[in-house]
C-alpha positions in Angstrom: 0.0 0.0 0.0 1.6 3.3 -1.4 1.2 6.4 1.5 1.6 9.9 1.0 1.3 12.8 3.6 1.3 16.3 2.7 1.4 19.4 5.1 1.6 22.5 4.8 3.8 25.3 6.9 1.2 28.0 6.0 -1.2 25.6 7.9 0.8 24.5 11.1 0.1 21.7 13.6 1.7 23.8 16.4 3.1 27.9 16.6 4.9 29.5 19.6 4.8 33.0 19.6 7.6 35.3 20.7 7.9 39.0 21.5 10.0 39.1 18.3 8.4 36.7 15.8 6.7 33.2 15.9 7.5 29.7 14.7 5.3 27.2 12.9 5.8 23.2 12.7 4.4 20.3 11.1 4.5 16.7 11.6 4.9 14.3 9.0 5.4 10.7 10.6 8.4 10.7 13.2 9.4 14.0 10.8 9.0 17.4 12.5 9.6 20.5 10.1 9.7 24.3 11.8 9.5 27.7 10.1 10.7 30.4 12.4 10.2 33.8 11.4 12.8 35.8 13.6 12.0 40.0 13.3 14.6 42.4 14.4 15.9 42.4 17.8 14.8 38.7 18.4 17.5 36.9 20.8 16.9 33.2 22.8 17.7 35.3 26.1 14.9 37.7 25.7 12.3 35.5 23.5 12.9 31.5 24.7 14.4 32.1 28.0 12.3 33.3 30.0 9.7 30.5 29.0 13.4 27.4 29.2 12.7 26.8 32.8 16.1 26.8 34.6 18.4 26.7 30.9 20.7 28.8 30.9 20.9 28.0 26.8 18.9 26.1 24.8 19.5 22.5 25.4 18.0 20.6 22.3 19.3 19.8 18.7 18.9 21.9 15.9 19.5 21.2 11.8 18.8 24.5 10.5 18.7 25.9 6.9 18.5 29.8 6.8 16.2 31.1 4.3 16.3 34.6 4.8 18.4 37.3 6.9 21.5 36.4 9.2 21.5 34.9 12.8 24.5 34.4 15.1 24.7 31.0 17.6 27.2 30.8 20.8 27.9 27.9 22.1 28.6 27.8 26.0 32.5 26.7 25.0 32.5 30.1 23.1 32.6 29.3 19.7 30.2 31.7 17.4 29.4 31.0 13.8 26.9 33.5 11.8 24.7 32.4 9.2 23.2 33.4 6.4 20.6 32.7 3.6 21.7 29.1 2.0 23.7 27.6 5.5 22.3 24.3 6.6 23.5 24.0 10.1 24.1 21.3 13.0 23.4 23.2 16.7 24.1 21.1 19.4 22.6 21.5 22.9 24.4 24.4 24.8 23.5 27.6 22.6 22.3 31.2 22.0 21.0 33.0 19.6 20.3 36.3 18.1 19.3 38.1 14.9 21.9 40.4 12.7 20.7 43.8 11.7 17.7 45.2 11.1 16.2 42.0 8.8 14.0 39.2 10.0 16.1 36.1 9.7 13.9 33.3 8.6 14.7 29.5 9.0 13.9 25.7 8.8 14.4 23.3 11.7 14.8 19.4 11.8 
């Protein structure tokens, strides 16, 4: 038996909104896709925090693919990497982030 599931991010299963812009996801099987649309002035310490319980970062796993505008990570070892529209990353547990400049950043989470 042939199965096919289509969603749609205009139409999420789930949003969280922030102060500074919202996120959208979708389930597809054991496949969860996010659209995070990150305005100006958005940062985890000011948006996620306050809602991460004790976390001093954000403690869960991120593939990302930046669509639009530029974001910067930290990791709690120090490093910092900035990215851009057409970077896939890998975030590990133990990060920060904030938007770059006066663009919304826009993004796709695994």
């Amino acid at each position: 038996m042939s199965v096919i599931v289509r969603k749609n991010l205009d139409e999420p299963d789930g949003t969280s909104e922030f102060e500074h812009g919202r996120s959208g996801g979708v389930q597809v099987g054991d496949s969860e896709l996010w659209r995070s649309e990150l305005e100006p002035g958005w940062s985890w310490d000011v948006d996620v925090k306050p809602y991460a319980g004790d976390w001093t970062s954000c403690q869960l796993t991120h593939y990302e693919y930046v669509l639009e505008g530029r974001i910067r990570y930290l990791m709690e070892d120090g490093t910092e990497v900035t990215a851009g529209p057409g970077d896939h990353l890998y975030i590990g547990p133990g990060h920060r982030a904030w938007v770059l400049g006066d663009e919304r950043c826009v993004t796709l989470d695994w």
